[in-house]
C-alpha positions in Angstrom: 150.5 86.9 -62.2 146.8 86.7 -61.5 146.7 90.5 -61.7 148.3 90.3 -64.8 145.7 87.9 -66.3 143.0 90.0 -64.6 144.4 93.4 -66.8 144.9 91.4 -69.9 141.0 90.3 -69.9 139.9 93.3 -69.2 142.2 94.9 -72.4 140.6 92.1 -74.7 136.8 93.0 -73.3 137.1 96.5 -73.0 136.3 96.7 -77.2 133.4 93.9 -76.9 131.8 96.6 -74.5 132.9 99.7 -77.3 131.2 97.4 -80.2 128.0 96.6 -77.7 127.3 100.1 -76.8 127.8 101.5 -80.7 124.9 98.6 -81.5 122.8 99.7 -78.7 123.4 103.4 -79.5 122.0 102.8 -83.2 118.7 100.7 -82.1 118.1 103.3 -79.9 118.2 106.4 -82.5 116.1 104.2 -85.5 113.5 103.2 -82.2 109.9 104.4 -83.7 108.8 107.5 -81.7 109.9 111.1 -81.2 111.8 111.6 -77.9 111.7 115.5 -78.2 107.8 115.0 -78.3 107.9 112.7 -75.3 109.7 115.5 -73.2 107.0 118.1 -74.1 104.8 119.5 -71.1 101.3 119.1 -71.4 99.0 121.9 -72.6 101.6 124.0 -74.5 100.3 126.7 -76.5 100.3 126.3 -80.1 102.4 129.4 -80.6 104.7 128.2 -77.8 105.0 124.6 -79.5 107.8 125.3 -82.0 109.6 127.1 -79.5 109.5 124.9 -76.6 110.5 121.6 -79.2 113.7 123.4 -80.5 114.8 124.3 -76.8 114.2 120.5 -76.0 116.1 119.6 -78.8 118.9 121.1 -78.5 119.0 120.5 -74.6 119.3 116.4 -75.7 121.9 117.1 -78.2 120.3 116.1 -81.1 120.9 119.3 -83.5 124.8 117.2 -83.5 126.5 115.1 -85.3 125.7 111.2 -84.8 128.9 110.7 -83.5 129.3 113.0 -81.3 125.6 112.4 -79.7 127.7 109.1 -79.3 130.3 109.9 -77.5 129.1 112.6 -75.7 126.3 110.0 -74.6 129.5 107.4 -73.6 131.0 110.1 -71.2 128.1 111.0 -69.5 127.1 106.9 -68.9 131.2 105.5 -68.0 132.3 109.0 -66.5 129.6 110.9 -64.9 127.2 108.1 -64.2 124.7 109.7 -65.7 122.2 107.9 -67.7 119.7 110.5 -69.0 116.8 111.6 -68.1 113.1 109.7 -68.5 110.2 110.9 -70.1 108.4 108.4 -69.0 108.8 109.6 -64.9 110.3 112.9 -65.8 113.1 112.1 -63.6 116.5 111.0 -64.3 117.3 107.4 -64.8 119.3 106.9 -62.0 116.5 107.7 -59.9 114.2 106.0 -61.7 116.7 102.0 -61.4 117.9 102.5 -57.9 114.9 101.0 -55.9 113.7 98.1 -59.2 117.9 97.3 -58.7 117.9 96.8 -55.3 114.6 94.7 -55.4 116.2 92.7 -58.2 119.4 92.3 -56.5 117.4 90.8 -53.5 115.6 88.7 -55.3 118.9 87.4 -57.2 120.5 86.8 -54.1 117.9 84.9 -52.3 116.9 82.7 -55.4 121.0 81.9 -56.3 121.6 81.1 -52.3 118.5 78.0 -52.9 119.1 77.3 -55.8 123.4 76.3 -55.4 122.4 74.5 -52.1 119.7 72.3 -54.0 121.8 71.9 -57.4 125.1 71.0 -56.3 123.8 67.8 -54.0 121.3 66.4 -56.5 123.3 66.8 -59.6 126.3 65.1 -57.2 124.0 62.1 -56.0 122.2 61.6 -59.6 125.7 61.7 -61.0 126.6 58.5 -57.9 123.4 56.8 -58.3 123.0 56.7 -62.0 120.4 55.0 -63.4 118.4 54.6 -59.9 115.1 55.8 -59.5 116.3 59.3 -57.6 118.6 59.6 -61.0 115.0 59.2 -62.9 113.2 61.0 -61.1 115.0 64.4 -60.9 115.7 63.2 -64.6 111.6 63.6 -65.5 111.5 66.7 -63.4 114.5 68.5 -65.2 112.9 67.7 -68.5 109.1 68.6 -67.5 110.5 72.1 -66.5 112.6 72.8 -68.8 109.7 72.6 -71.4 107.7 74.9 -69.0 107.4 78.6 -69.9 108.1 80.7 -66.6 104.8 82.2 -67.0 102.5 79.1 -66.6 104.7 77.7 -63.8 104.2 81.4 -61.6 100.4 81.8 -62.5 100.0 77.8 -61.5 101.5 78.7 -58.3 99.9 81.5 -58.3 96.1 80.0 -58.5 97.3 76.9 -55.9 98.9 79.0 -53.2 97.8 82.6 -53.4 94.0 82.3 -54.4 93.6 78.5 -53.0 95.1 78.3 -50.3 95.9 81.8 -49.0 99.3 81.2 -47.9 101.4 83.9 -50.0 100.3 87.5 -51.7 99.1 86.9 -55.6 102.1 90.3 -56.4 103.3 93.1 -55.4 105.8 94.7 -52.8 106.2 95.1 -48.8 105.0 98.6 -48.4 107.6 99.9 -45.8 105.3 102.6 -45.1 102.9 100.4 -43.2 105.5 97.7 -42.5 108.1 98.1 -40.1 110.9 95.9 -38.2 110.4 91.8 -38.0 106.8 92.7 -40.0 108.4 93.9 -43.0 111.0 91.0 -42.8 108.1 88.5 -42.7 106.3 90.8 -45.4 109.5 90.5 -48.0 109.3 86.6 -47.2 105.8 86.1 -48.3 105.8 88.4 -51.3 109.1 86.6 -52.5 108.1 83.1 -51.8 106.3 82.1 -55.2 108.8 84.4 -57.4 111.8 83.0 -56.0 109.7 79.5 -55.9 109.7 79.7 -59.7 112.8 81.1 -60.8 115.0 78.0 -58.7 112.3 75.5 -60.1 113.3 77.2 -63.4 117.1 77.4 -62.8 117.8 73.7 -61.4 116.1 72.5 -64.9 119.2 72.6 -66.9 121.7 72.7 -63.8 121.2 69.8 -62.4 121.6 67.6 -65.4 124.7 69.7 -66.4 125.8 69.5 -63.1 125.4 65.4 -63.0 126.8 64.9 -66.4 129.8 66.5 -65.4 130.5 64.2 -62.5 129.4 61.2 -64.7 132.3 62.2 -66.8 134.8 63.1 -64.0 133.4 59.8 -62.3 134.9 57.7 -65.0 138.3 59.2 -65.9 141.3 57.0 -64.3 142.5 59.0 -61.7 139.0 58.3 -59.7 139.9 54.2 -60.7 143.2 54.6 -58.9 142.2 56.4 -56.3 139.3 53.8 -55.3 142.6 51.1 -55.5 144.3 52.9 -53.1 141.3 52.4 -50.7 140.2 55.7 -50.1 136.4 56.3 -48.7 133.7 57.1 -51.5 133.0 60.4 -50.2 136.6 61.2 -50.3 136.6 60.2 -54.0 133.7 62.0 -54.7 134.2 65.2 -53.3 138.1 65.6 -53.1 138.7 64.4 -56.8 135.7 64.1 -59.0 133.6 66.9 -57.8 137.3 69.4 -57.6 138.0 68.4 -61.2 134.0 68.2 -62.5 134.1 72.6 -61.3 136.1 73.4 -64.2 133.1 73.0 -66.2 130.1 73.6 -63.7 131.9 76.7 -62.6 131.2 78.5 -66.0 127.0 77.4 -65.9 127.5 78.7 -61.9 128.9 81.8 -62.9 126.4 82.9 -65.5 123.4 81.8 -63.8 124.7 84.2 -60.8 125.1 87.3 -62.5 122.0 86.5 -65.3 119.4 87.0 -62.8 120.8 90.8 -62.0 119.4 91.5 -65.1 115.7 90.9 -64.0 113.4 88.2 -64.4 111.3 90.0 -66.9 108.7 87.5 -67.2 108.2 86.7 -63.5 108.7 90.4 -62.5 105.9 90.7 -64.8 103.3 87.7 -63.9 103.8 88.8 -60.1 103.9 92.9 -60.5 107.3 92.8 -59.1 109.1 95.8 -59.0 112.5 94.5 -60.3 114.8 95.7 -63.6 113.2 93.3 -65.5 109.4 94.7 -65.3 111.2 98.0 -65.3 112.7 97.0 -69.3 109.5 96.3 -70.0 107.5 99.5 -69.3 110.1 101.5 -70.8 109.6 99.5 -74.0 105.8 100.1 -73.5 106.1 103.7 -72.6 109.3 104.3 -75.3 111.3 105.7 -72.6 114.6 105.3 -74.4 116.8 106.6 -72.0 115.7 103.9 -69.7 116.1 101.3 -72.4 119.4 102.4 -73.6 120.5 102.4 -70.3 119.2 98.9 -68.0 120.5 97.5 -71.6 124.3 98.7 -71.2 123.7 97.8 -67.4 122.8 93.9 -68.5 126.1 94.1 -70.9 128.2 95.3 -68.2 127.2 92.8 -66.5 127.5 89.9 -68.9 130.7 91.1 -70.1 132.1 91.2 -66.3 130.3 87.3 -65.3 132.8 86.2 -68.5 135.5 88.1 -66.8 135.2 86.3 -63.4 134.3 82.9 -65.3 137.4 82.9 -66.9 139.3 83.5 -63.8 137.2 81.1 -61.6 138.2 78.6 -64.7 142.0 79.5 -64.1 142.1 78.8 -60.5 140.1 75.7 -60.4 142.2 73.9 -63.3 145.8 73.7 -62.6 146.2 72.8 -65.9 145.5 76.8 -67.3 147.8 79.5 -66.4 147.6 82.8 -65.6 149.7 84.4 -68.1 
């Protein structure tokens, strides 16, 4: 059954991808700039030039149709894997993601392990102790960062603990070359201390008041009254009942928030020269590498399109009440 719901999703989203790429496609041929021109090696001769554009227009395809550029650009990305070639590193793309994915992954992982074990127990205990002053008081701080841009909250802890106080690197990467064993381990935890610092900051914002408003509301339905007359422990209530039925709609925010950051941080990848997908996006925007903007782009859809996939199962298991048809 769950295999059958799994298929069925997967049918309905496989034409939200189709529609996705054809949008993408079309941004990417009316993008300002000449791509044939960005291929061209320096110092051609000028009797050369004519001959060298045509032969670099024609190897990218674009003396066809629209639609076939289209499709043959589809089979190349879903088939092959491959993703085109970048002018801006005359290399292909794939070459060109592989290290900013892995960095990004890493710094995904390591801020979405923090920020779950922080989010879940405050929104829980604000959602218990409503109206107290730790309710208030993560209350203030979910609103004061929320209203904060990423960028002033990484170059504030940037000035306090990089260039005050010492403690952590103002950017940059390990460099494994100079780095080995338990030092390069210690070099990745100083580098991503203040990223991953302001990206969970960032995160717990909204998720821990959506987290506590959803207990607040599972804390009040009737089946936590009756289970209270029965005499069971408040931890049991809490956790068993209202926090099992309160993941049908923290589950979705949890989801999202896991597979958002694969996408990059562009902003802090940026502010501390980390060399992540995000920062990646952005130089090829700067640069008018289209291949590589066509490309991390489908990537980030892929990924969207798959967090909604898994969201919607999560959803299925944790509420009885939805079946897997």
């Amino acid at each position: 059954m769950l295999a059958k719901f799994i298929l069925k999703r997967i049918i309905i989203l496989i034409p939200v991808l189709f529609g996705i790429s054809i949008i993408l496609f079309i941004i990417n041929r009316i993008l300002p700039g000449d791509p044939v021109l960005a291929m061209m090696p320096m110092g051609v001769r000028a009797e050369l030039f004519d001959d060298v554009y045509r032969s670099i227009y024609l190897r990218l395809g674009m003396d066809r149709p629209i639609w076939e550029q289209y499709f043959r650009w589809m089979y190349s990305f879903f088939i092959h894997g491959d993703f085109g070639f970048s002018t801006m590193y005359s290399r292909p793309v794939t070459e060109v993601i592989g290290t900013p994915l892995r960095n990004t992954i890493i710094l995904n992982v390591t801020v979405n392990i923090i920020y779950l074990l922080i989010a879940l127990p405050i929104g829980i205990r604000m959602a218990v102790k409503r109206g107290s002053l730790f309710d208030n008081g993560w209350q203030v701080f979910s609103l004061a960062t929320f209203a904060m841009p990423a960028f002033f909250l990484a170059i504030t802890l940037i000035f306090i603990f990089s260039i005050t106080l010492g403690w952590f690197p103002v950017g940059g990467m390990p460099n494994p070359v100079f780095l080995q064993g338990a030092n390069l381990l210690w070099g990745w935890v100083r580098h991503l201390a203040l990223p991953v610092t302001t990206l969970v900051i960032i995160s717990l914002a909204s998720a821990i008041r959506f987290i506590r408003n959803a207990m607040i509301d599972a804390l009040s339905q009737d089946y936590i009254r009756t289970a209270r007359s029965k005499g069971l422990s408040e931890k049991v209530v809490i956790y068993s009942h209202a926090f099992r039925n309160a993941l049908i709609p923290i589950s979705t925010i949890i989801v999202f928030t896991l597979f958002a950051l694969i996408g990059g941080a562009a902003v802090t990848e940026q502010v501390f020269a980390y060399n992540g997908m995000g920062r990646l996006l952005i130089r090829a925007v700067e640069g008018r590498d289209r291949m590589i903007i066509i490309s991390v782009a489908m990537l980030f859809s892929i990924v969207n399109v798959f967090a909604a996939l898994v969201a919607d199962i999560i959803y299925g298991l944790v509420d009885p009440r939805v079946k897997l048809k």
